[in-house]
N, C-alpha and C positions, 0 to 999 in steps of 0.2 A: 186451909193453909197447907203447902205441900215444902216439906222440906229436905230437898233435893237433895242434900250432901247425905243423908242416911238413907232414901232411896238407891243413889248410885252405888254407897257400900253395900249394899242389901243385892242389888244386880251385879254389882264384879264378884259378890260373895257368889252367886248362883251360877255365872257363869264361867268361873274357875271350877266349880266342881264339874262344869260338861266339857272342859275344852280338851282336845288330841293333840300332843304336842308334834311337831314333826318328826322327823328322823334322818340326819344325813345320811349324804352316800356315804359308803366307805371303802378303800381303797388296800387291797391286801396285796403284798408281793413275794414270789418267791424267788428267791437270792440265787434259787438253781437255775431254774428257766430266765432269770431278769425276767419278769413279766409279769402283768398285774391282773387282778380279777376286781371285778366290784359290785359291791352290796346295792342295789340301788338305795335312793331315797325316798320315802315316805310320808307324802305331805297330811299335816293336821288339819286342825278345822279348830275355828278360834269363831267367838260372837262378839259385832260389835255392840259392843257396849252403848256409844252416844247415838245408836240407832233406836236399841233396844230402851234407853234410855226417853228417847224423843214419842215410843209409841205406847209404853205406859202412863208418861205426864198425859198423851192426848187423851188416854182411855180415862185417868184419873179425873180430870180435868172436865171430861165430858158430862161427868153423872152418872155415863150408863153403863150398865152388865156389859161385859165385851170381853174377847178372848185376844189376848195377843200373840201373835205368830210369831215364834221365837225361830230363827234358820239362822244355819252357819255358815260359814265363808270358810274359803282356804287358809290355810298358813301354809304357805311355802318351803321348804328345806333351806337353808342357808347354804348346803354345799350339795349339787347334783352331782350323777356321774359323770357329767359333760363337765364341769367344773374339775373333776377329779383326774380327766384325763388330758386335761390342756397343763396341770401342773403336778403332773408324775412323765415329766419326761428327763430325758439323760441331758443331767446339767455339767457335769464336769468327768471325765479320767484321769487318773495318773497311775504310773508303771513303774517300778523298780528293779532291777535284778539280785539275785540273790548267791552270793559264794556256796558251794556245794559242800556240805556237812550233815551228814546222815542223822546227827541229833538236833544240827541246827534248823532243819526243814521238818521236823518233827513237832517242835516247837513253833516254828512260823503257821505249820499248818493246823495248828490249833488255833490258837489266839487269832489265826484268821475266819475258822469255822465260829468263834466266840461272837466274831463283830458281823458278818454277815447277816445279812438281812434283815438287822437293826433298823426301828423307825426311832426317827427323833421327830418327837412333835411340836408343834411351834410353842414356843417360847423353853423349851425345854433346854437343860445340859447334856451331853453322853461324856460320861466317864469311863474309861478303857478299863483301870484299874477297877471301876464298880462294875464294869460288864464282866469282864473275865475271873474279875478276882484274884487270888494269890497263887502264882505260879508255885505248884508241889507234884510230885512223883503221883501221888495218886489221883493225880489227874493227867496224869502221861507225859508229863513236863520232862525232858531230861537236860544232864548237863552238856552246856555248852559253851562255847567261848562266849563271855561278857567281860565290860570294863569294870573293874572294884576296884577304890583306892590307887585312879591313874596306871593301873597294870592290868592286862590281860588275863583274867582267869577261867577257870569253867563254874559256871553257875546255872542251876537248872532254872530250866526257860531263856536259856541264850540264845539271842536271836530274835526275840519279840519286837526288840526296835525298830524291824524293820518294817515291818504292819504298822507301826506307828507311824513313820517318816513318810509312807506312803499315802495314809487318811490322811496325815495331816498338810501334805500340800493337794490333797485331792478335796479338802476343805477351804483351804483358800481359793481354789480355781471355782469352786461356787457360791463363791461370798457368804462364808458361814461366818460365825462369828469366833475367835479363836480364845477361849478363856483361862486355859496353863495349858503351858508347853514348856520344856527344858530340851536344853543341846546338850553333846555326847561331851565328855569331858576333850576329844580331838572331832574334829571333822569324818563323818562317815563316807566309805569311799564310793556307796550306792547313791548318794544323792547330794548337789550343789550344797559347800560350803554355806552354811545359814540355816539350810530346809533341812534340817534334819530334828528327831523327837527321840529323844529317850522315856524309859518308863520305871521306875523302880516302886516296890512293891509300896504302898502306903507313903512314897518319899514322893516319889515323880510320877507325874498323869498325864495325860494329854485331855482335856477336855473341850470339848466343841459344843456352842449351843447353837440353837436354831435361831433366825431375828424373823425368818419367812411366816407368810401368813399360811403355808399349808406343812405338811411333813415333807421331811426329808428320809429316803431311804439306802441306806446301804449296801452296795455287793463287792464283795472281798474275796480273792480268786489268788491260789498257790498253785502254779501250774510250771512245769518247765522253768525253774528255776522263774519265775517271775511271778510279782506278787503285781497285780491288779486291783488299786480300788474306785470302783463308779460310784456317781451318788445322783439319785434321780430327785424332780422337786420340781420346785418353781423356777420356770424357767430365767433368767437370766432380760431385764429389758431390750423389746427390737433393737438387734445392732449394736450392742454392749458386749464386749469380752474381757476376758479376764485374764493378766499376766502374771508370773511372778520372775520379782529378778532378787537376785544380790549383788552385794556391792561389799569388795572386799578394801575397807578404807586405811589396815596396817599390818603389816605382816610383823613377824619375832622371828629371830633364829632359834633354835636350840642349843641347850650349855652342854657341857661336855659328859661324856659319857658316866655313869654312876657304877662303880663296881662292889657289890653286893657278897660277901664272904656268906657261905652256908653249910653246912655239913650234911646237907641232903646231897651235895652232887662231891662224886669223887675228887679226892684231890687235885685241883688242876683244872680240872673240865670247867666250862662256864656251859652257861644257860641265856638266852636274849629274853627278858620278858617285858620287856618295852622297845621297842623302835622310837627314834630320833624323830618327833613333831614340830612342824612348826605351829607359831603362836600365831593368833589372827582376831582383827576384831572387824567384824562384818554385818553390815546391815541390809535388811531385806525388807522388800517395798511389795506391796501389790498393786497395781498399775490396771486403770480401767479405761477401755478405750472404747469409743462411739465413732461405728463404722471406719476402724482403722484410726480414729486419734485417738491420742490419749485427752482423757477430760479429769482426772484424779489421780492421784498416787497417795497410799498411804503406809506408812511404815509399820511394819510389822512387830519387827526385830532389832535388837542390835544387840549382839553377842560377841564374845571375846574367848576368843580358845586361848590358852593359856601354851604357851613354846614350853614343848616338854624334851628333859634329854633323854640320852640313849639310858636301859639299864638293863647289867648284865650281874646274873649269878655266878660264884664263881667259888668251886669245890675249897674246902677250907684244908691245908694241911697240918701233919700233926705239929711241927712247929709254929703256926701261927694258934692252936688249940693253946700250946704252953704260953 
């Protein structure tokens, strides 16, 4: 009597202990060169079982003394280098320009060197705010112009939004998946009403996750007032491209001016620390077309800037003090 079901655990028991598992390739980039180097892969050796299986019942079965020749077979890599280099090519760019501010390019060029040559792995998040962490002086942050409280102030790391605004339509042009994002309290003037990202310390993130079956990687580049970010992957299906548009569906005026009494500025003098926005509510589509049609649209966004008025400081005197 041979009883098979404790035989075949007895043989997957013996030949799990001999099997080599494989090893993918792997694909490493450097964010300086954009250019990729790779590990190759290294295929295992696995036994079949219902083989091995089939030539012990014969031996058992037989009667006689016999040896059974145990050999192994391939197991293949799931991912080769050739596999690695058809999806590590340049899926998308986008470009920004950046107003000239000696502290405020100090800052962009940090929180750029932070994201650069980030891999995100499939099914993975990147969090901006978990990559870089908290904007502070002793990591070279300084202050810069940021929005707080609907005004204009200097806040160290001002300026990081704009590395945001940048990934973040450079995530849409390759179909990444978009999972928080926040808009500026007004429209920034670097990029289309809509496509814009703000970032606030533990408040506001930008995060993007991967849906691709391979990594996606990042190069992020502050050069000449222009911030650049590519994102290399999976390529995009034959003949598919990728749009994005807005659509600005209402405009606001703004109310009238605010005059702000202070006793920081001299009697008389004003101060502008808000300019006159208008209010907008805007939505934003990603748009995927197959060889020049469109074949989807999907909505991204819809946001609403809030019409904000003018506000002005305005030195307190001594008879308005009494």
């Amino acid at each position: 009597m041979l009883d098979e079901a404790r035989l075949r655990k007895s043989l997957e028991q013996y030949a799990a202990q001999r099997v080599i598992s494989p090893v993918n390739a792997v694909a490493a980039f450097d964010a300086e060169t954009e250019t990729f180097s790779y590990t190759p892969e290294q295929d295992g050796v696995r036994i079949n079982i219902d083989k091995l299986m089939q030539d012990v019942k014969a031996v058992l079965t037989s009667g006689e003394n016999a040896v059974v020749q145990v050999t192994g077979e391939t197991a293949p890599a799931d991912i080769t280098v050739s596999d690695l280099k058809k999806n590590t090519v340049l899926v998308s760019t986008f470009e920004t320009t950046a107003a000239y501010n000696p502290n405020r390019n100090v800052n962009i060029s940090l929180i750029t060197a932070a994201v650069s040559g980030t891999e995100i792995r499939p099914g993975e998040t990147l969090s901006i705010n978990g990559l870089a962490g908290q904007r502070t002086t002793e990591k070279g942050y300084l202050p810069a112009s940021a929005i707080s409280d609907g005004i204009l102030v200097d806040e160290v790391g001002g300026g990081i939004c704009q590395l945001a605004g940048t990934l973040y339509n450079a995530a849409l042009l390759a179909d990444l998946e978009i999972v928080e994002r926040y808009r500026h309290t007004w429209p920034s003037d670097y990029l289309p009403i809509g496509q814009d990202s703000t970032l606030a310390w533990d408040t506001k993130d930008l995060k993007i996750r991967n849906p691709k079956d391979y990594s996606v990687f990042i190069s992020a580049r502050f050069q000449d007032q222009k911030v650049t970010v590519k994102i290399y992957g999976q390529p995009l299906p034959e003949g598919v491209t990728i749009k994005v548009q807005n659509n600005i569906v209402k405009e606001y005026p703004p109310g009238k001016t605010e005059v702000r009494y202070t006793s920081n500025l001299p009697a008389g003098k004003t101060q502008t620390v808000r300019k006159p926005h208008k209010g907008y509510k805007v939505e934003v589509y990603r748009i995927y077309c197959k060889n020049g049609v469109e074949t989807d649209r999907e909505k991204v966004s819809t946001d609403n800037y809030p019409a904000l008025n003018k506000i002005v400081l305005k030195g307190r005197s001594s008879s308005q003090d009494k």
